[in-house]
N, C-alpha and C positions, 0 to 999 in steps of 0.2 A: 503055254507058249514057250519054247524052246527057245535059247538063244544059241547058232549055232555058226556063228562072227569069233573070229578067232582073237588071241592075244595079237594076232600081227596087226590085224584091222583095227585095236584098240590103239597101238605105239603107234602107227602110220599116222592116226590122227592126235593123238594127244604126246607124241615125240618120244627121245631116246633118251632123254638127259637122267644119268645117273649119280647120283653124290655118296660117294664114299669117307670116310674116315679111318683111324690107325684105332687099335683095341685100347692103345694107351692114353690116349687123347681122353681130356676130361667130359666129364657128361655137359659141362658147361657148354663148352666148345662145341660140342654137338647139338644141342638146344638151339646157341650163337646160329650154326647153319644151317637149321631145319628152320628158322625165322629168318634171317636171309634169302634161303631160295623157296621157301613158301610150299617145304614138303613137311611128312609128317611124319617119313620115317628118313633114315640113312641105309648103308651099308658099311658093316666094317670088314675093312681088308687089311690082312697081315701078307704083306708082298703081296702077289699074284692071288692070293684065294680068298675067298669072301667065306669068312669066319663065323660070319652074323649079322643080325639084323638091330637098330635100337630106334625105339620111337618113343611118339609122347604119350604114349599108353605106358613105354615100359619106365620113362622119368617119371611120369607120375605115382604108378606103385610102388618102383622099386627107390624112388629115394625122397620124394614128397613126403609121401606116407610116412618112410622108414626113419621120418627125421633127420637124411644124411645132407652132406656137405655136396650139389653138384659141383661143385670148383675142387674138390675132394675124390670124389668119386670118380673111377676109370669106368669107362666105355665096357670093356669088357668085362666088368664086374656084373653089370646088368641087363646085357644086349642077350637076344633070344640068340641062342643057337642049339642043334642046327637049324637050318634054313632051310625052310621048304621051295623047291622052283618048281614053274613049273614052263611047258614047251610054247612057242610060239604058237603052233598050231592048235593048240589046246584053245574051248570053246569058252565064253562067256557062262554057259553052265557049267560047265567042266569047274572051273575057276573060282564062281560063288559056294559051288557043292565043298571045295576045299576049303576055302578060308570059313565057308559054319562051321565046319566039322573040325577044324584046327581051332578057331577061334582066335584069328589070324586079320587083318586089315590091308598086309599090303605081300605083296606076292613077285619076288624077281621073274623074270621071264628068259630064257636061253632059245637058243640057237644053235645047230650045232655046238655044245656048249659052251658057248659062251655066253654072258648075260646081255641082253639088248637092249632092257627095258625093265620099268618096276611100273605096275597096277595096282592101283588102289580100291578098296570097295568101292570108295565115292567114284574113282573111276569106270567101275562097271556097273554101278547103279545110273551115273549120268548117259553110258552108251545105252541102255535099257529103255531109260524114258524117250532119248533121242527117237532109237527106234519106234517103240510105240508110237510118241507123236504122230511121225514119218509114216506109218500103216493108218493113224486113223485120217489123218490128211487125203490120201488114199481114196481109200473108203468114202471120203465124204466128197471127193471128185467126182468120184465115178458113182453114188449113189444125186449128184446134180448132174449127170452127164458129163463131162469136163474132163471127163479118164474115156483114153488116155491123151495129153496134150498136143 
């Protein structure tokens, strides 16, 4: 089965809001607002360009593990860069096919470039199942008669 529902159709419904941070800013701090706003990664921006990426995958390796100080630790010491984007128009396949192959969880999205939006695995896995649901619901209409309404 093909998913062939674009990044637009993903942000349309699970929204725009993007959370940024500075490269200098401690890994604390960044932790602090990724339990705040109930994401799992940020973006870090120096002025106008987004430098990087830092999540709880990258706290946990790169300073858990390392035994470092997060209150210690700069943001850009352990944030992924570069960053991979990818287009609005780009498919829910398109999108899963990257982040296996980078080994990646969360994927900014552009726009004439500019970034619009950030997707998450969990958020293209939860559009995935949505759909299916939504096809066998379908299917189970229209094999009681009941399709179409």
């Amino acid at each position: 089965m093909k998913m062939l529902d674009t990044m637009r159709d993903v942000l349309r419904v699970k929204g725009h809001e993007v959370w940024t941070l500075n490269p200098e800013a401690s890994v604390y701090h960044a932790v602090e607002i990724m339990a705040e706003k109930h994401v799992g990664a940020l973006f870090v921006r120096s002025g106008d360009e987004l430098v990087g990426v830092i999540s709880e995958r990258d706290y946990a390796r790169k300073v858990i593990l390392k035994g470092k100080s997060s209150k210690e630790t700069l943001v850009k010491e352990i944030m992924t860069s570069p960053i991979i984007f990818v287009d609005s128009r780009q498919t829910i396949d398109d999108c899963m096919r990257i982040m296996t192959e980078n080994r990646i969880r969360h994927l900014p999205v552009t726009e004439n470039d500019k970034v619009i939006g950030i997707v998450s695995i969990g958020d293209l896995v939860k559009w995935v199942i949505s759909t299916q649901k939504e096809t066998i619901q379908q299917l189970q209409d229209y094999i009681a008669g009941r399709y179409p309404l």
